[in-house]
BALUMGU-596116 format. One line per 8 residues: number of its first residue (from 0); their letters; for each residue x, y, z of N, C-alpha, C. Coordinates in steps of 0.02 Angstrom, whole numbers, plus 50000, padded with zeros to 5 digits. Each point is the difference from the previous one (the first is absolute). Layout:
% BALUMGU-596116
NUM = a = X:Y:Z:X:Y:Z:X:Y:Z ~ ...
//
This chain:
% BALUMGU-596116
0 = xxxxxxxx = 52540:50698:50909:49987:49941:49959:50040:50002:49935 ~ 49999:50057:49964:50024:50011:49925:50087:50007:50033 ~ 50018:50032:50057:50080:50002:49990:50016:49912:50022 ~ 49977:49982:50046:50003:49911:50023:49997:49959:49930 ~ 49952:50016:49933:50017:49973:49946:50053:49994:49938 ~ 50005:50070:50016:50079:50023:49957:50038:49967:50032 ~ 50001:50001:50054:50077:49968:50041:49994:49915:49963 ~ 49938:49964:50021:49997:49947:49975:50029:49997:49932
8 = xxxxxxxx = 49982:50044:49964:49996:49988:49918:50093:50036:50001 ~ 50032:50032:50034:50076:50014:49979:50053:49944:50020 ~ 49961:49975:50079:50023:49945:50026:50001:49926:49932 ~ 49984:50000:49953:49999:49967:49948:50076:49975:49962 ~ 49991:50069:49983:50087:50022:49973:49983:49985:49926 ~ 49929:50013:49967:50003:49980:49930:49977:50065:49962 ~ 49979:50043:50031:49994:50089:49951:50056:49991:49962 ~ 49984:50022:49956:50060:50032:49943:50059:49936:49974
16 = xxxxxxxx = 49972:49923:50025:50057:49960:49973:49995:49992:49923 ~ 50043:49950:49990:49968:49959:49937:49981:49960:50004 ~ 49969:49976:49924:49940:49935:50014:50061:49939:50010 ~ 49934:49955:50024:50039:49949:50011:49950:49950:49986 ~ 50018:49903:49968:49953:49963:49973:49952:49984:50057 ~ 50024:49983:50062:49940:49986:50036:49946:50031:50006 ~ 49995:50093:49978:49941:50032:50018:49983:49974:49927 ~ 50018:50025:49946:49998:49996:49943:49961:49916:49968
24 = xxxxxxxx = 50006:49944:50022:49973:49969:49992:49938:49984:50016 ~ 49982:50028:50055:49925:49993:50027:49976:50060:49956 ~ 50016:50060:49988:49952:50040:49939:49985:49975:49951 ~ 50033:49963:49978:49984:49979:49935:49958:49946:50025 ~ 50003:49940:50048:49962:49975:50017:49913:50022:50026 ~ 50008:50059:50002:49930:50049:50024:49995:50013:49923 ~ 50034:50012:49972:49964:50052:49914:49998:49932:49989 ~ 50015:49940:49989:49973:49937:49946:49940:49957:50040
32 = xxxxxxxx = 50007:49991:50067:49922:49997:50027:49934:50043:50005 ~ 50013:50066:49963:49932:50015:50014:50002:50050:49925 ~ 50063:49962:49967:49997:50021:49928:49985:50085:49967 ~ 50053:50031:50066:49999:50076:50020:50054:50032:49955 ~ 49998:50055:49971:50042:50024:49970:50087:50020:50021 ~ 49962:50005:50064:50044:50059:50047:49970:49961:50079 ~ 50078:49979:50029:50013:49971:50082:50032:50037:50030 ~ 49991:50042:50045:50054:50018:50048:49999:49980:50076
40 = xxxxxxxx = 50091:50007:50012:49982:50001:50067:50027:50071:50025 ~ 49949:50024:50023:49998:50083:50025:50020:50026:50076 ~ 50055:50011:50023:50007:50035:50057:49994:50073:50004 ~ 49945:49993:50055:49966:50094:50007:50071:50053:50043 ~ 50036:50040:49971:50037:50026:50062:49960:50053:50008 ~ 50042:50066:50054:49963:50051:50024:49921:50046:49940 ~ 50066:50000:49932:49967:50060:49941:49994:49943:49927 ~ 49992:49953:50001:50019:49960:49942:49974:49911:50027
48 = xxxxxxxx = 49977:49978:49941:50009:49939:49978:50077:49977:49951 ~ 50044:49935:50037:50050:50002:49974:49974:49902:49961 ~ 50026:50006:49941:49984:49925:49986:50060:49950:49988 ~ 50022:49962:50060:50035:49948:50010:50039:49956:49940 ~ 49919:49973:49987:49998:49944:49950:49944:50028:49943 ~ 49993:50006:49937:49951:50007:49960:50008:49978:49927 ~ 49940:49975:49977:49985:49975:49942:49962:50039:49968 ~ 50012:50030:49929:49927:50016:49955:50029:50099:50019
56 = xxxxxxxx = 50054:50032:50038:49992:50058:50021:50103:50023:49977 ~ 49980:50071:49979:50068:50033:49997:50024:50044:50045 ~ 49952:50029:50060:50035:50028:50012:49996:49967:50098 ~ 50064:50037:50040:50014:49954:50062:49965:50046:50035 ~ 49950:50041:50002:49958:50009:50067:49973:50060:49973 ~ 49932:50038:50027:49941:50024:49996:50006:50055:50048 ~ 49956:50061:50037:49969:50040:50044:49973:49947:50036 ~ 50015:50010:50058:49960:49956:50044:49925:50024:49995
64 = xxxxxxxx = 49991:50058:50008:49908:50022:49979:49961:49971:49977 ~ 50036:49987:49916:49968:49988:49957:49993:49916:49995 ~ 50052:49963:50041:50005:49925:50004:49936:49962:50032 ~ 49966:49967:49950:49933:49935:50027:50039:49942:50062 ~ 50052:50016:49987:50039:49935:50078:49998:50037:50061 ~ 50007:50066:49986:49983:50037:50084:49920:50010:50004 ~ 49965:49970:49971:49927:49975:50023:50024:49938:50033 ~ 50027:49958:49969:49998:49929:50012:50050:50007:50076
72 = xxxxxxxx = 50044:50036:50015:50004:49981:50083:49971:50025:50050 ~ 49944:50038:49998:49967:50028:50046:49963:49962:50017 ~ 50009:49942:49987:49945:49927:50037:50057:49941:49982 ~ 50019:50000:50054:50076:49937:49993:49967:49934:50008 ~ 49921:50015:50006:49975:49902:50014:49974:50016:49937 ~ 49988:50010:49936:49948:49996:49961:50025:50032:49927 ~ 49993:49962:49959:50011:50005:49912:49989:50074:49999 ~ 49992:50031:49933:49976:50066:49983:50006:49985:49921
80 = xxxxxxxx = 49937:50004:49977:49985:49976:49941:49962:50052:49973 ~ 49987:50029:49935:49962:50026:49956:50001:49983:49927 ~ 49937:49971:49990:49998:49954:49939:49990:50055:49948 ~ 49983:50074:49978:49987:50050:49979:50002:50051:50002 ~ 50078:50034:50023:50026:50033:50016:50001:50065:49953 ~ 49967:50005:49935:49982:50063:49973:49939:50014:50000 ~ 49962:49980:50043:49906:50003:50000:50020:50007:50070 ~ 50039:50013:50014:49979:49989:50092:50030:50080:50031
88 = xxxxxxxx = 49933:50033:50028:50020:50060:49996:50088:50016:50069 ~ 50003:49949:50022:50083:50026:50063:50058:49997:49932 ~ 49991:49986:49947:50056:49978:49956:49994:50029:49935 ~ 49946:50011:49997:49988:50011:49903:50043:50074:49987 ~ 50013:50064:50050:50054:50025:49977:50063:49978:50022 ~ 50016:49955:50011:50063:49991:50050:50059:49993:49925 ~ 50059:50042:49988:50073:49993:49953:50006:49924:49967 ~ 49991:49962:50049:50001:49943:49998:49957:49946:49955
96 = xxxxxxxx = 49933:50039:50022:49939:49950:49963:50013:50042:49930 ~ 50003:50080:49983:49968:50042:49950:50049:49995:49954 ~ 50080:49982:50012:50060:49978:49960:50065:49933:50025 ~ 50028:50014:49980:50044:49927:49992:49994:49991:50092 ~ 50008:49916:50014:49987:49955:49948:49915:49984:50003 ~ 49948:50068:49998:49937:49985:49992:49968:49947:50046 ~ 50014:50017:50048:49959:49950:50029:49937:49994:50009 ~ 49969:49936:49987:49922:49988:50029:49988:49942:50052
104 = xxxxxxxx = 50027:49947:49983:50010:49952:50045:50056:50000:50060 ~ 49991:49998:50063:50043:49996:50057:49992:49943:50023 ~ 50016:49961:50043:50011:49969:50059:50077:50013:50049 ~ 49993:49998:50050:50044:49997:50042:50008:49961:50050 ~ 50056:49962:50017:49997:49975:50086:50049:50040:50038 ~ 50000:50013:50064:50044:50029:50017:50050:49959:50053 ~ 50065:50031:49984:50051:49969:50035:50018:50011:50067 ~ 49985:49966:50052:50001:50016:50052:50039:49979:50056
112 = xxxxxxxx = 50034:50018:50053:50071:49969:50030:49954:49979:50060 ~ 50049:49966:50028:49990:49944:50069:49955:50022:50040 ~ 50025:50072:50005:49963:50059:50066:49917:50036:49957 ~ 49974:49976:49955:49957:50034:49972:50007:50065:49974 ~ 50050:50019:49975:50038:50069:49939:50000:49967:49914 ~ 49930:50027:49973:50016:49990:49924:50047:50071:50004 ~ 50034:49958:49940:50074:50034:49983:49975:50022:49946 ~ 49956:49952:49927:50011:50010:49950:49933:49948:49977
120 = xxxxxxxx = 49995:49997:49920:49972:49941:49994:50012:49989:49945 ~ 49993:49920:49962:49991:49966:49933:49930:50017:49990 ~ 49999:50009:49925:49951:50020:49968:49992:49992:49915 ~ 49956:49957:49979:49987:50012:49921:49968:50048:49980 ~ 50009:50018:49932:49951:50056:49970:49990:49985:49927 ~ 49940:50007:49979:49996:50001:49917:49956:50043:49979 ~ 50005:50035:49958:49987:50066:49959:49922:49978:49989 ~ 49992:49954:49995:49920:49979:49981:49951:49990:50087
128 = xxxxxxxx = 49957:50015:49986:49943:49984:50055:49994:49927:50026 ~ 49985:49966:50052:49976:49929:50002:49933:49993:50043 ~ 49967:49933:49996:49919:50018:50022:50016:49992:50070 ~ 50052:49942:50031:49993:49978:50041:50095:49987:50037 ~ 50002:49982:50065:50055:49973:50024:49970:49959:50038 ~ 50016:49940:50008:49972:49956:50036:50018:49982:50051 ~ 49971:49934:50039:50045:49994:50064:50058:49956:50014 ~ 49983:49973:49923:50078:49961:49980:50057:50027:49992
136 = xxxxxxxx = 49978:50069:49951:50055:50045:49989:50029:50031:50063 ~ 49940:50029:50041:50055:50027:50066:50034:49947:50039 ~ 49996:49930:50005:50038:49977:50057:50085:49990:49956 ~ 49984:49992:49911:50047:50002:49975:50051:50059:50024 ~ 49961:50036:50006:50056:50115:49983:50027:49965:50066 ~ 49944:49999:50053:50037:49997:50079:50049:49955:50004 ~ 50033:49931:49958:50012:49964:50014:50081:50034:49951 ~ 49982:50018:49964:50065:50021:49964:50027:50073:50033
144 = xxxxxxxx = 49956:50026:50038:50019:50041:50049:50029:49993:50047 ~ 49977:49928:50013:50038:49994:50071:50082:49975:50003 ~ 49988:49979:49926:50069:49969:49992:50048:50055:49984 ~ 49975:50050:49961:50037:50079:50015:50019:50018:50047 ~ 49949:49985:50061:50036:50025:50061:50056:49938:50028 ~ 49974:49939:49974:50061:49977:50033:50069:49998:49983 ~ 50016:50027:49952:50058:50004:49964:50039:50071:50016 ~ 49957:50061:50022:50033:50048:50040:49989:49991:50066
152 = xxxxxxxx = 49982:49951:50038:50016:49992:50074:50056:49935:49975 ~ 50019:49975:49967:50043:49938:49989:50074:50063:49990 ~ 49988:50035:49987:50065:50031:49960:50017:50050:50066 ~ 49926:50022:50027:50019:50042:50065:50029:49965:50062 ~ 49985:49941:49987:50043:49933:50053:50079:50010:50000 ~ 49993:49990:49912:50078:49984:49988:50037:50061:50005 ~ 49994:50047:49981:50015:50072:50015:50026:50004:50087 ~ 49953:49975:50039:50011:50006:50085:50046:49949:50001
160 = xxxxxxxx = 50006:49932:49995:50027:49986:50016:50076:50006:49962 ~ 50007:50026:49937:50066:50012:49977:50032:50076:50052 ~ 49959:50027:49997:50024:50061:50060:50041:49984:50066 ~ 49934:49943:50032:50009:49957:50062:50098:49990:49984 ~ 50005:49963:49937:50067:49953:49965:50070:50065:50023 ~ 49963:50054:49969:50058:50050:50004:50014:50024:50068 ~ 49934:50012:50020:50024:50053:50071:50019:49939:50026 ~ 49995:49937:50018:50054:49965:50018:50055:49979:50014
168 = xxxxxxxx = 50012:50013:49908:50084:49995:49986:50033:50068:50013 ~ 49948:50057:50009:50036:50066:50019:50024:49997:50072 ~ 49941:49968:50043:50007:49971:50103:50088:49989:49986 ~ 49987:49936:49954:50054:49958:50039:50085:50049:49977 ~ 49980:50044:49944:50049:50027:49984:50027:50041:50046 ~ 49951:50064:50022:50004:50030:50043:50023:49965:50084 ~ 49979:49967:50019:50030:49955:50051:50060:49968:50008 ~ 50028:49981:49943:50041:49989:49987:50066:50051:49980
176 = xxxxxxxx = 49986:50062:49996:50038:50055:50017:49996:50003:50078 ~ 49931:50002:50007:50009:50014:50086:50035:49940:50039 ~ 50013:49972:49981:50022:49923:50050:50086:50016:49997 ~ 50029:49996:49932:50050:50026:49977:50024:50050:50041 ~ 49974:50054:49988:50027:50050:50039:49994:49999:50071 ~ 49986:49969:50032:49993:49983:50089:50060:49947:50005 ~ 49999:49973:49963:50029:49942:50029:50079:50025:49989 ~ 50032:50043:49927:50034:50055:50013:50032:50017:50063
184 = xxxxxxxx = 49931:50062:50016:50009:50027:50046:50020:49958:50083 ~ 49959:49930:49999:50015:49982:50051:50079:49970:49992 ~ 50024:49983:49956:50083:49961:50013:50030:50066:49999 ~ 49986:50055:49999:50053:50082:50008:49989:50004:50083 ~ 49936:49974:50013:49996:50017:50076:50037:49985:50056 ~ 49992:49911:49960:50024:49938:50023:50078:50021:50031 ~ 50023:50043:49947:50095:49988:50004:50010:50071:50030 ~ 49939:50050:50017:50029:50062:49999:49967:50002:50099
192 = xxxxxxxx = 49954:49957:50024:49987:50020:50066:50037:49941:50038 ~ 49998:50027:50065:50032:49942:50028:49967:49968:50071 ~ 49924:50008:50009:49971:49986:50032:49940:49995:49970 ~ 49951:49951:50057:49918:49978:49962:49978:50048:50006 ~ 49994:50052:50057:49952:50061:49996:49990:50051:49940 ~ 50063:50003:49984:50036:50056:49950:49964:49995:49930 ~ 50015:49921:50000:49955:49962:49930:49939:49996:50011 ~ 49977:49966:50036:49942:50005:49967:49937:50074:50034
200 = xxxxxxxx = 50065:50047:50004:49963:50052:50008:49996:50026:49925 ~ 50055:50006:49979:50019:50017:49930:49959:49963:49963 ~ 49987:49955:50000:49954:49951:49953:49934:50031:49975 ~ 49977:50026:50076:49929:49985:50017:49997:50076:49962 ~ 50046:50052:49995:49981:50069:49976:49993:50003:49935 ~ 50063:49947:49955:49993:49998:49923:49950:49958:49976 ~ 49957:49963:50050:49952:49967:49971:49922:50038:49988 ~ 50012:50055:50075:49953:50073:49994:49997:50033:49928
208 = xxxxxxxx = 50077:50013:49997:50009:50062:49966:49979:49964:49911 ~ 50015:49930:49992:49995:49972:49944:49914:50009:49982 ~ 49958:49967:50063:49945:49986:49998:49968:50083:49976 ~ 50028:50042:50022:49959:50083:49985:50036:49989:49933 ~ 50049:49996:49982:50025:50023:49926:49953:49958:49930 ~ 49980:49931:50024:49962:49963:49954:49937:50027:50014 ~ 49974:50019:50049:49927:50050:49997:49991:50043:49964 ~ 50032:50045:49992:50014:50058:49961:50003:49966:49915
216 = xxxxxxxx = 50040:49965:49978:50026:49967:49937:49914:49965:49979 ~ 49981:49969:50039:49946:49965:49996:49940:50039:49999 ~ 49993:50062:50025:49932:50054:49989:50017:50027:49920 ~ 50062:49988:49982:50029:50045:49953:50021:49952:49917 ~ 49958:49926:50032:50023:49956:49954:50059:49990:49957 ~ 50047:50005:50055:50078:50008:49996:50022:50032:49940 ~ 49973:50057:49990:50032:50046:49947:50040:50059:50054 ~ 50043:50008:49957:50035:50047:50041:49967:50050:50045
224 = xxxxxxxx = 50006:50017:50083:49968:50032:50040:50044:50080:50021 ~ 49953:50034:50010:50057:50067:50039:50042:50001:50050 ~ 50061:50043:49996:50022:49954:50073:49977:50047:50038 ~ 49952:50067:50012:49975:50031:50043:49960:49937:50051 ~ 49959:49968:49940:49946:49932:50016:50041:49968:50057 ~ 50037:49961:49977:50063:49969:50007:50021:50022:50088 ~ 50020:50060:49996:49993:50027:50063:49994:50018:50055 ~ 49951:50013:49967:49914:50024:50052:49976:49925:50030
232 = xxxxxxxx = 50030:49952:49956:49975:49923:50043:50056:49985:50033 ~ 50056:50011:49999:50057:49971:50050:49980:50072:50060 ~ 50014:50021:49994:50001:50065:50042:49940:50036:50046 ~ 49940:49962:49962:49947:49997:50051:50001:49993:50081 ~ 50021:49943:50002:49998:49967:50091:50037:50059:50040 ~ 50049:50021:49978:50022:50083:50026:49982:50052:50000 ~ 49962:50005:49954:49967:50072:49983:49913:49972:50069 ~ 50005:49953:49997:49963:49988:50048:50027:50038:50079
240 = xxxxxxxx = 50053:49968:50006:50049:50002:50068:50020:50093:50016 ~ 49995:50033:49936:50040:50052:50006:49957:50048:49980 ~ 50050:50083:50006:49938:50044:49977:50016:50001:49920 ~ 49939:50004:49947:50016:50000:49923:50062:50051:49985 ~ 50020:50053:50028:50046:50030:49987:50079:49988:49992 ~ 49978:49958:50048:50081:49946:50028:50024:49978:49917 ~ 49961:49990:49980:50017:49951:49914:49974:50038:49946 ~ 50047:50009:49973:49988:50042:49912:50028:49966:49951
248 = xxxxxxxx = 49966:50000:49942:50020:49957:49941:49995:50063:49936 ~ 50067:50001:49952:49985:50035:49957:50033:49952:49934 ~ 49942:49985:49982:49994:49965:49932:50014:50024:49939 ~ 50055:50031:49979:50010:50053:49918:49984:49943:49945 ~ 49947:50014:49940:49997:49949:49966:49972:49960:50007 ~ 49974:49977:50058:49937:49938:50015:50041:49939:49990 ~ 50041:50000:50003:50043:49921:50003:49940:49947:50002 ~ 50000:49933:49957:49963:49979:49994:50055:49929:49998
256 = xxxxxxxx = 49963:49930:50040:50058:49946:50043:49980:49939:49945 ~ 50025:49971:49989:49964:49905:49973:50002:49983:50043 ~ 50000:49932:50000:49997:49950:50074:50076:49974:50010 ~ 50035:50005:49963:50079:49978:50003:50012:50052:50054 ~ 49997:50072:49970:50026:50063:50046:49958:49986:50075 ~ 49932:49995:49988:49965:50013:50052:50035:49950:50064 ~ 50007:49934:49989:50014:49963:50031:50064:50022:50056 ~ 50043:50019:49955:50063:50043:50038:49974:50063:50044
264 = xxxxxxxx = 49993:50038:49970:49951:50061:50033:49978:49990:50059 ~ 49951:49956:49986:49955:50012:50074:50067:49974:50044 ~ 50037:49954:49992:50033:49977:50044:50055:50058:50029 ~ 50009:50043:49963:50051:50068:50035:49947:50036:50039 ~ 49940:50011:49959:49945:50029:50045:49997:49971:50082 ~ 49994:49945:49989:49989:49958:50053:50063:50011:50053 ~ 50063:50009:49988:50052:49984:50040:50028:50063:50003 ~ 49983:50059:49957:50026:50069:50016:49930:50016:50058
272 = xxxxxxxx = 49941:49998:50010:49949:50014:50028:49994:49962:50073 ~ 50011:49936:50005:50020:49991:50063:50060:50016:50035 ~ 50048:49984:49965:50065:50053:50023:49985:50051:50033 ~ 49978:50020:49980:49987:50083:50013:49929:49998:50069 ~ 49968:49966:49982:49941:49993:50065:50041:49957:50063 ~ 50061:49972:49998:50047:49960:50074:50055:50066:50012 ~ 50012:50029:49959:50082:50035:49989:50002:50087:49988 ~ 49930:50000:49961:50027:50071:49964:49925:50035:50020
280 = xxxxxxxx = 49979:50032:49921:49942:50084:50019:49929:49945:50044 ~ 49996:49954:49952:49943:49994:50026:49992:49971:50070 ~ 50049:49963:50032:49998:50011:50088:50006:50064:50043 ~ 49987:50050:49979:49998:50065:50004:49981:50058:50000 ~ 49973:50038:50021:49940:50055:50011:50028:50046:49944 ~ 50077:50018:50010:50024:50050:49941:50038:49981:49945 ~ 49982:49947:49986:50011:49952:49944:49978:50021:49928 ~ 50020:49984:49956:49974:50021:49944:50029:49978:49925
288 = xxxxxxxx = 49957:49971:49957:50019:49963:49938:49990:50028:49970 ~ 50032:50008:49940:49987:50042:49935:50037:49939:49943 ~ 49950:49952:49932:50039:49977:49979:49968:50027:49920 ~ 50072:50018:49960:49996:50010:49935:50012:49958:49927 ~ 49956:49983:49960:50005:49956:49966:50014:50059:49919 ~ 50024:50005:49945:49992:50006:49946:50035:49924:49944 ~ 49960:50031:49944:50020:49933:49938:50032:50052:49942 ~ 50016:49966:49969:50039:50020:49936:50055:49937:49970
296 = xxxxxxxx = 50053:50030:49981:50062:49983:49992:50023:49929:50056 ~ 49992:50033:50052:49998:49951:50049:49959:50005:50053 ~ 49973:49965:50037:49959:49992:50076:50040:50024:50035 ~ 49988:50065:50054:50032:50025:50052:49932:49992:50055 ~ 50052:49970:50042:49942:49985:50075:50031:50024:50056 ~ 49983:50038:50036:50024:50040:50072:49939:49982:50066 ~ 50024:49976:50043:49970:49993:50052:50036:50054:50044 ~ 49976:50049:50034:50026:50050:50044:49969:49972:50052
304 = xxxxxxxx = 50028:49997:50077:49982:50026:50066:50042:50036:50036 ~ 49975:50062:50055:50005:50053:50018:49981:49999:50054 ~ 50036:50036:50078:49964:50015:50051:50038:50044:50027 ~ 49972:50034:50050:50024:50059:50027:50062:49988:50040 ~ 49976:49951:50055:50067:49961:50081:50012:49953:49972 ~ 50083:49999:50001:50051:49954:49996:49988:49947:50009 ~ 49998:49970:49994:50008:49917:50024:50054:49952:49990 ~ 50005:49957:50084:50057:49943:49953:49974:49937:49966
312 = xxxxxxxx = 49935:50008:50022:49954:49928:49984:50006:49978:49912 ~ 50023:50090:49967:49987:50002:49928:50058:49948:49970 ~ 50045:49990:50054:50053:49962:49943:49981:49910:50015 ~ 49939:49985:50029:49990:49960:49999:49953:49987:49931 ~ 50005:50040:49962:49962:49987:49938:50027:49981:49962 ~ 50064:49992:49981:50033:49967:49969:50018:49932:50044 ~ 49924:49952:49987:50041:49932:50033:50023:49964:49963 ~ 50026:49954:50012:50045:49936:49951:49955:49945:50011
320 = xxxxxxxx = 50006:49944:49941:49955:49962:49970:49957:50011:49951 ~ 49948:49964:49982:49959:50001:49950:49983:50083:49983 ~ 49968:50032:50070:49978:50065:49946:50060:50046:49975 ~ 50056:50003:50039:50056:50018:49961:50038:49979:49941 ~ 49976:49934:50001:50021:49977:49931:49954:50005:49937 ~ 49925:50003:50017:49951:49997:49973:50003:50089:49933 ~ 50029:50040:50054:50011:50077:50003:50049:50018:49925 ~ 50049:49971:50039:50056:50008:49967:50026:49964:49942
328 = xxxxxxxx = 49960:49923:49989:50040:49945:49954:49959:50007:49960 ~ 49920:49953:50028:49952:49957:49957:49949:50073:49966 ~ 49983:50034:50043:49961:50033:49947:50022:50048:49928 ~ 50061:50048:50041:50043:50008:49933:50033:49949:49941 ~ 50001:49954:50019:50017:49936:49947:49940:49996:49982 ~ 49940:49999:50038:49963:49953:49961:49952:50069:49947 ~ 49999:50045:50015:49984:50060:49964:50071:50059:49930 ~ 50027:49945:49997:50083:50020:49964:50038:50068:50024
336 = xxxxxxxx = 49998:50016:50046:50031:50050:50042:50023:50017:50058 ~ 50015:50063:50016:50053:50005:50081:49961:50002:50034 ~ 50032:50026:50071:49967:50024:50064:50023:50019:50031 ~ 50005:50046:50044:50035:50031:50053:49950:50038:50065 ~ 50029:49955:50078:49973:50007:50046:50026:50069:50031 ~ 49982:50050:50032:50016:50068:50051:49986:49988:50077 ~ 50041:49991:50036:49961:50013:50042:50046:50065:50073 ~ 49949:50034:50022:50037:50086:50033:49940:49959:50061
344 = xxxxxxxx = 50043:50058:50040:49975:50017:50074:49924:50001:50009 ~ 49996:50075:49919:49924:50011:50020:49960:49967:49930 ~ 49998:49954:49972:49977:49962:49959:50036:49947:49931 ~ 49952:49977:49964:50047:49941:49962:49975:50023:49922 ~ 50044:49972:49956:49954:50008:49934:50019:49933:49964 ~ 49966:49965:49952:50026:49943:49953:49981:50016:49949 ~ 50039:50009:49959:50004:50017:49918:50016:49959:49949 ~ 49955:49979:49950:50000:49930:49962:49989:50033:49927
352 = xxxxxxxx = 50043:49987:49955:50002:50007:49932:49972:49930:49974 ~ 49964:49985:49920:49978:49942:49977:49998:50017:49940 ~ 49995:49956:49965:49983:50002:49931:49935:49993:49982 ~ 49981:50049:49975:49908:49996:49979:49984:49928:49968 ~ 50027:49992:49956:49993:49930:49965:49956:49943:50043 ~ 50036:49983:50071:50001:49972:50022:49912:50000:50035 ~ 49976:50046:50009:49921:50045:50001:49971:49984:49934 ~ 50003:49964:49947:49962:49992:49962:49980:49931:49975
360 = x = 50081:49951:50057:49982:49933:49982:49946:49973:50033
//
């Protein structure tokens, strides 16, 4: 119940702001209707009373212990009033009543959200005793209470929906890289295959390999991701297919991708990894990958494969079209650096230099 209220009361977003006239006007409207020294509006957090809005008071928040408003939300339907708060033995030692600002007179209403969570409450106080609160006076507190609460569910509206505004304009941004870059990729396809199968086989893999790379970016709220991460998600569906040994990754430095890099990346991931599952280790029992990444000065990337029996199938790994061009042109361009393909009897290697820079846009 008490952590379900905090959440309510952080879900706010008003701890620790500054004042502002809308709370600020209804206090003073509470201290000149009931002609109170001292109005606050009090939000209870975990260890503390914090005060929002206040009239008649210097300092911005209390011990929650010692606070008369954490009486007042332990009954979210009902006032909490004490007309004699130094004769009344729950209070007469309380910091509060015995020194500043002396209290004797309380009332409280408490502020309470949609779901039934008092957060907090408005409350007058005056240093003097009173005989009575009436029942005029409480529908008044409740009524200026309620308008307290409506002004932090009005602001908690606008808050959602300005969020709603952004992660929006973030969608369409982000999509708009992704659209961009496909559509890219598809006029390289366009000019580099020369049959429908070819394409929209090719299509259908960079739209895979894209779709895992924005997963990753998106758990990671597109701050730069690892490219172990990075990886381990292209390289999965094989490590499925194969034994884990088949594939080694040695990461010096933890290389760490943006989404500019990443975008390229997965796509060598993608086209060195099937390559290799039609052509090379991983169609292969004695197959075997080993790829090395370090950062510094510059990005050095090594993809190794290795097998024991010869093959002629291996020089079909170097095919022509898109992934050979993909290999050799677009990702070293598009990462500011070389590349160079190997390929032997008994395995292949591709070796890609970059400019780190380019990892941080």
């Amino acid at each position: 119940m008490e952590r379900e209220r905090l959440k309510r009361l952080i879900e706010t977003g008003l701890l620790d702001t500054s004042p502002e006239d809308r709370f600020d006007r209804l206090t003073r409207l509470a201290s000149n209707a009931f002609e109170a020294p001292i109005a606050l509006i009090s939000l209870i957090d975990s260890d503390r009373q914090w005060f929002k809005s206040k009239v008649g008071m210097d300092v911005d928040e209390t011990a929650r212990d010692i606070a008369l408003c954490n009486q007042t939300i332990s009954d979210p339907d009902d006032l909490f009033v004490v007309l004699d708060a130094q004769s009344d033995d729950r209070f007469k030692t309380n910091p509060l009543v015995t020194g500043t600002p002396n209290v004797a007179f309380y009332a409280g209403a408490p502020l309470v959200t949609s779901d039934g969570y008092a957060i907090g409450s408005l409350c007058v106080i005056d240093s003097k005793p009173r005989g009575d609160f009436s029942s005029g006076d409480r529908e008044i507190l409740k009524d200026l209470a309620a308008s307290v609460m409506g002004e932090i569910e009005t602001a908690a509206r606008d808050q959602r929906t300005e969020d709603l505004d952004l992660a929006n304009q973030e969608l369409q941004h982000r999509f708009g890289n992704v659209y961009a870059q496909m559509s890219g990729l598809i006029a390289v396809l366009a000019k580099s295959e020369n049959d429908v199968v070819s394409f929209k086989r090719n299509v259908a893999e960079s739209i895979q390999s894209m779709a895992q790379m924005q997963a990753l970016l998106a758990a990671n709220r597109y701050r730069p991701i690892s490219f172990t991460d990075l990886f381990d998600g292209v390289i999965a569906p094989y490590r499925s297919m194969q034994e884990s040994s088949q594939i080694e990754l040695e990461n010096t430095g933890n290389l760490l991708v943006s989404e500019r890099a990443a975008f390229l990346m997965t796509l060598m991931l993608g086209e060195l990894a099937t390559n290799s599952a039609k052509h090379g280790a991983f169609s292969r029992a004695d197959g075997q990958v080993r790829v090395f990444v370090t950062s510094g000065d510059e990005v050095q990337f090594e993809w190794k494969e290795s097998w024991t029996e010869p093959s002629e199938k291996s020089q079909a790994s170097q095919r022509e079209g898109f992934g050979s061009r993909l290999l050799s042109k677009i990702i070293p361009s598009g990462l500011k650096g070389q590349s160079q393909l190997s390929i032997e009897a008994q395995g292949m290697s591709y070796r890609l230099s970059a400019d780190p820079a380019v990892f941080l846009e």
